[in-house]
C-alpha positions as a Markdown table, in Angstrom:
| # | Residue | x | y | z |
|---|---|---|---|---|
| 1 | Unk | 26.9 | 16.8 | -44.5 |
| 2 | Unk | 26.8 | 15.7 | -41.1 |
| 3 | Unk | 29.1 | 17.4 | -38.7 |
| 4 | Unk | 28.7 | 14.9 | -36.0 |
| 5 | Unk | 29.5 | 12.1 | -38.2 |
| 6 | Unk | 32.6 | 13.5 | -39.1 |
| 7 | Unk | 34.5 | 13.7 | -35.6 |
| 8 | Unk | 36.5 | 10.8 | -34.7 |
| 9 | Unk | 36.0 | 8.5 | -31.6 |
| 10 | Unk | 38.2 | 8.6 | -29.1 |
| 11 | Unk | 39.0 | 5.1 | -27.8 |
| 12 | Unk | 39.7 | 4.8 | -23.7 |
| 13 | Unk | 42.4 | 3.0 | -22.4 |
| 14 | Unk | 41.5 | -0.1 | -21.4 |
| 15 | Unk | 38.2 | -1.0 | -24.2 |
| 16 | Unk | 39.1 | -3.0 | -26.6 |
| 17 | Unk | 36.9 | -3.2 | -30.3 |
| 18 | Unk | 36.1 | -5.6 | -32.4 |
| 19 | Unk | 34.4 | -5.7 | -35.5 |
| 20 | Unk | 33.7 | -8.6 | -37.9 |
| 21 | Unk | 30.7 | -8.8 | -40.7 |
| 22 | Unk | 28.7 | -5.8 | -39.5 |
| 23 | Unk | 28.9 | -6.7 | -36.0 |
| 24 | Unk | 30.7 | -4.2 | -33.6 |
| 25 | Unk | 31.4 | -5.4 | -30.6 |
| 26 | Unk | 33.3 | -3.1 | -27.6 |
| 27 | Unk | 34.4 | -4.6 | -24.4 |
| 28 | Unk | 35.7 | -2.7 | -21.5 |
| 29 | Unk | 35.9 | -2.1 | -17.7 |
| 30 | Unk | 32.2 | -1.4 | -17.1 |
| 31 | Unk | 30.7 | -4.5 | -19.4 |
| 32 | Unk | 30.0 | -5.9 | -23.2 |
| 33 | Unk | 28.1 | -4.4 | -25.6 |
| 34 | Unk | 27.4 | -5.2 | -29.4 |
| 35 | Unk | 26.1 | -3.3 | -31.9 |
| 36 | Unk | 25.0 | -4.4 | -35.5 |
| 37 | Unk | 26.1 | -1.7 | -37.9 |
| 38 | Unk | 23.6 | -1.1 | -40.7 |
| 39 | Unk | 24.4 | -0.9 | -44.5 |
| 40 | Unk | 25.6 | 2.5 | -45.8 |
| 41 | Unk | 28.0 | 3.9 | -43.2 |
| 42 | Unk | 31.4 | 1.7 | -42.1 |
| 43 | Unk | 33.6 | 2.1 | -39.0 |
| 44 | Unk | 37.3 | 2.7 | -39.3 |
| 45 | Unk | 39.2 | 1.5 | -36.4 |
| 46 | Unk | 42.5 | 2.7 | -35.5 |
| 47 | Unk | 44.7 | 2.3 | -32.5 |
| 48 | Unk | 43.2 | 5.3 | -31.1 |
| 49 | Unk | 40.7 | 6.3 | -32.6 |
| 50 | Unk | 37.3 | 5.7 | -34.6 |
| 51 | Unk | 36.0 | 7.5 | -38.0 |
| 52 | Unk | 32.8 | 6.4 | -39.3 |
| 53 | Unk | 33.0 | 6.6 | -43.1 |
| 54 | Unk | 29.5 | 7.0 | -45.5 |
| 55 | Unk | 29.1 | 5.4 | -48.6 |
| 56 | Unk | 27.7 | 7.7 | -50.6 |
| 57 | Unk | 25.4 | 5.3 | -52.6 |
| 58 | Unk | 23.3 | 5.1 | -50.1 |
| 59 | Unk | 20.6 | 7.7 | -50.0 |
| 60 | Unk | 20.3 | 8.2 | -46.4 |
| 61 | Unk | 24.3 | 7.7 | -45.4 |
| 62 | Unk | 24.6 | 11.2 | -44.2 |
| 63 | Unk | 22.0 | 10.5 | -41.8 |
| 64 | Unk | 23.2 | 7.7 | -40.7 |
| 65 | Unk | 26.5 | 8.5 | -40.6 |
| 66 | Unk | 25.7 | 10.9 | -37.7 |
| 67 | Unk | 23.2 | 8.4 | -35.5 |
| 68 | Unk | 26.0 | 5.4 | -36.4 |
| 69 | Unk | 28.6 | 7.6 | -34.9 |
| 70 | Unk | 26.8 | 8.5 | -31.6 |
| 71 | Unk | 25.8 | 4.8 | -31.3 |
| 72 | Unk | 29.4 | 4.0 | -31.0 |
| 73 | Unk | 30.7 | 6.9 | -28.8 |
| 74 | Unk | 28.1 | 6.2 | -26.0 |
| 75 | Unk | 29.0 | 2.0 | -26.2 |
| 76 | Unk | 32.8 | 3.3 | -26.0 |
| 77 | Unk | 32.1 | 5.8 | -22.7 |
| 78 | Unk | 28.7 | 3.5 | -21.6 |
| 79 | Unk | 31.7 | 0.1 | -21.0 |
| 80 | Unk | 34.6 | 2.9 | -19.7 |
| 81 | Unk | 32.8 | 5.3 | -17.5 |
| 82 | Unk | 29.3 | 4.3 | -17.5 |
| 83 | Unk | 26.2 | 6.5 | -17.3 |
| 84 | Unk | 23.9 | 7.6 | -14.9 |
| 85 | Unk | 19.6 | 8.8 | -14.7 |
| 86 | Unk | 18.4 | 10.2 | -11.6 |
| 87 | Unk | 14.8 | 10.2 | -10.3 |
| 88 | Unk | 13.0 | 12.1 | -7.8 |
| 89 | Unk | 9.4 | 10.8 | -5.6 |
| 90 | Unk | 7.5 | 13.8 | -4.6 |
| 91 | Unk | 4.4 | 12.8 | -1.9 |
| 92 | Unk | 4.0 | 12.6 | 1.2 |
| 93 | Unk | 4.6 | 8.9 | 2.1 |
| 94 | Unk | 6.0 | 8.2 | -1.3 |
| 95 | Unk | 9.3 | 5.9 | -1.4 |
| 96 | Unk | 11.3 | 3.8 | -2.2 |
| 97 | Unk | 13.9 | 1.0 | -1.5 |
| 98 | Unk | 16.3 | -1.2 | -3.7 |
| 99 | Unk | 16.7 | -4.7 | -2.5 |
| 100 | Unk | 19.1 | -6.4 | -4.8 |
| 101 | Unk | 18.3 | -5.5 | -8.5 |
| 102 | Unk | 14.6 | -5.0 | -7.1 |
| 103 | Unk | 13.3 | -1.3 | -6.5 |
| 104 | Unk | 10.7 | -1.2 | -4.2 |
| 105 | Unk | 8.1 | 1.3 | -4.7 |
| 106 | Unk | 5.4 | 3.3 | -2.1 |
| 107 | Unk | 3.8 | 5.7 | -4.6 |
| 108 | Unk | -0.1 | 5.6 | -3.2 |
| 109 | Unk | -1.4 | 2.5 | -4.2 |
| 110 | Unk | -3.0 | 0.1 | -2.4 |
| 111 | Unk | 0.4 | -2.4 | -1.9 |
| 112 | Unk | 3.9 | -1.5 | -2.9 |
| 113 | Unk | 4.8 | -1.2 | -6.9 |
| 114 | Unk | 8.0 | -3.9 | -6.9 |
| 115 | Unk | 10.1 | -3.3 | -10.2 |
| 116 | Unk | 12.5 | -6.0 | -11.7 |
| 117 | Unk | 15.6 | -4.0 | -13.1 |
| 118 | Unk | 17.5 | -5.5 | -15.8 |
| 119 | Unk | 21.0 | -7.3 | -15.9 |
| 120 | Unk | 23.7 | -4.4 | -16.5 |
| 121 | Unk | 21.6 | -1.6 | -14.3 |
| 122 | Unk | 22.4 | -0.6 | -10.5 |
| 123 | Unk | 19.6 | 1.1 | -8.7 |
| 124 | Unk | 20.8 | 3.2 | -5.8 |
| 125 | Unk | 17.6 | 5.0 | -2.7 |
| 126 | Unk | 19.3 | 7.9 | -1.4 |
| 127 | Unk | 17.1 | 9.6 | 1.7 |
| 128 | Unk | 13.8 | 7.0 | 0.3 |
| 129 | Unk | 13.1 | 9.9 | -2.4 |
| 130 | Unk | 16.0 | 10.4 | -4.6 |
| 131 | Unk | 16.6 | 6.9 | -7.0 |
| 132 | Unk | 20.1 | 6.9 | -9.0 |
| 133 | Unk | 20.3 | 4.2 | -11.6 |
| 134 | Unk | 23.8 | 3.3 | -13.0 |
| 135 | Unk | 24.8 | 1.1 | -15.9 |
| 136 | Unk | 27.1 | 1.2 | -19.1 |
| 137 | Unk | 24.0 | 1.4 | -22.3 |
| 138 | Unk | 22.5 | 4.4 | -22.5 |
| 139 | Unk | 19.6 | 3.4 | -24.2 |
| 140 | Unk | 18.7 | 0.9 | -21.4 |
| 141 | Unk | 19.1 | 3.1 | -18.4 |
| 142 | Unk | 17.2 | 6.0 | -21.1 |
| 143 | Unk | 14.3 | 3.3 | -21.5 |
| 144 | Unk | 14.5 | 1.6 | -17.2 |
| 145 | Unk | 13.7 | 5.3 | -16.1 |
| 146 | Unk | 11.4 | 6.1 | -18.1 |
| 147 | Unk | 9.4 | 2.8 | -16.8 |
| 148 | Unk | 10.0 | 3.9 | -13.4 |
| 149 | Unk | 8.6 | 7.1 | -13.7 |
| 150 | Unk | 5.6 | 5.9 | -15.7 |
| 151 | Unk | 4.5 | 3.7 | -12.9 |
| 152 | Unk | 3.6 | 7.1 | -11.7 |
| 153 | Unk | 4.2 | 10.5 | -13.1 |
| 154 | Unk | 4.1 | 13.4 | -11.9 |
| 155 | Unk | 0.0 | 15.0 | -12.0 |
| 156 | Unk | 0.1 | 18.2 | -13.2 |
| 157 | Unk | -2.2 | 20.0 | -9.9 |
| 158 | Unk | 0.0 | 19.6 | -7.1 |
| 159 | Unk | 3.3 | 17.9 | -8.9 |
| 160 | Unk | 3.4 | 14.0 | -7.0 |
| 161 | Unk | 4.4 | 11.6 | -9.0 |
| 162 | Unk | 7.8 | 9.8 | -9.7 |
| 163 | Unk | 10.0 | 12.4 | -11.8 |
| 164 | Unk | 13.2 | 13.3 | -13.4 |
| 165 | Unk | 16.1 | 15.3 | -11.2 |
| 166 | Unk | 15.7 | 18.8 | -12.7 |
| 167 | Unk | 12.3 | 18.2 | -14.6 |
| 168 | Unk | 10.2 | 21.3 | -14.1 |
| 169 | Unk | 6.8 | 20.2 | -14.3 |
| 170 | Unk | 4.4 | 23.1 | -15.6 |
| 171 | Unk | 1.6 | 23.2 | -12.7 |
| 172 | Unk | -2.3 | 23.9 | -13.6 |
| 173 | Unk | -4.6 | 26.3 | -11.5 |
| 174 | Unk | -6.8 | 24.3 | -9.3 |
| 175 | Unk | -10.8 | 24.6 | -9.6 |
| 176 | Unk | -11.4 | 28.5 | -8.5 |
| 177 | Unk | -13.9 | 28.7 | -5.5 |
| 178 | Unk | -17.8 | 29.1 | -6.7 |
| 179 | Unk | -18.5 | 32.9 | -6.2 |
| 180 | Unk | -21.5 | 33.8 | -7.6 |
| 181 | Unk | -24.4 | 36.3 | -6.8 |
């Protein structure tokens, strides 16, 4: 039984839901987004509220139920409220600029890294080390940020490298000085 799957959605003022075929689509302040909604589980709407209900012939419906349910829940707060990632640059002389929906990076290579962000996310350089991306999917901001930081992540000896706000990145003991008789 899937806990998570059982608990309603709470729609925002101001989104409005559609859903036709297995196509659910949800519209508010923040953007569009659609979502195709896989055999086995089918959402409920209401005025105020969303259930996603299983159908229990389906093997895996509990399963799905749960992931279906979260799916919908982060388009409904991703086009009300949006969502946010946050990146840090750690280096001397690493940074980096956004220039339209281009972020600019200086993370020691030869010439600058320039990254081409995708329609629906907002790239914000607070003091050149400290990148807040914005946008209204979840996945896509989950999937942008993990691009940016693999351009260059952060080396386990002395921690440079592009990484998450908060990430604690376990350090290794450098080469121990040769003392020998």
């Amino acid at each position: 039984m899937s806990r998570v799957g059982k608990a309603p959605i709470k729609i925002a003022s101001g989104v409005k839901i559609d859903f036709k075929g297995q196509i659910l689509k949800v519209e508010g302040p923040k953007g569009k987004l659609s979502f195709r909604i896989p055999n086995g589980v089918n959402p409920k709407i209401d005025a105020q509220e969303i259930n996603v209900i299983k159908d229990e012939t389906y093997g895996n419906a509990d399963a799905l139920q749960g992931v279906i349910r979260t799916q919908i829940q982060n388009m409904v707060t991703g086009v009300s409220t949006g969502f946010t990632r946050e990146l840090d640059i750690v280096g001397v002389g690493y940074r980096a600029a956004a220039k339209g929906n281009v972020l600019s990076l200086t993370v020691g290579f030869s010439h600058p890294v320039d990254f081409q962000l995708p329609e629906g996310i907002q790239a914000k350089v607070d003091a050149n080390t400290h990148i807040v991306l914005t946008g209204y999917d979840k996945m896509l901001i989950g999937m942008v940020a993990d691009k940016i930081r693999g351009i260059r992540p952060p080396e386990p000896y002395q921690g440079k490298g592009i990484r998450y706000t908060n990430e604690h990145i376990v350090k290794k003991a450098g080469k121990a000085a040769a003392g020998g008789k």
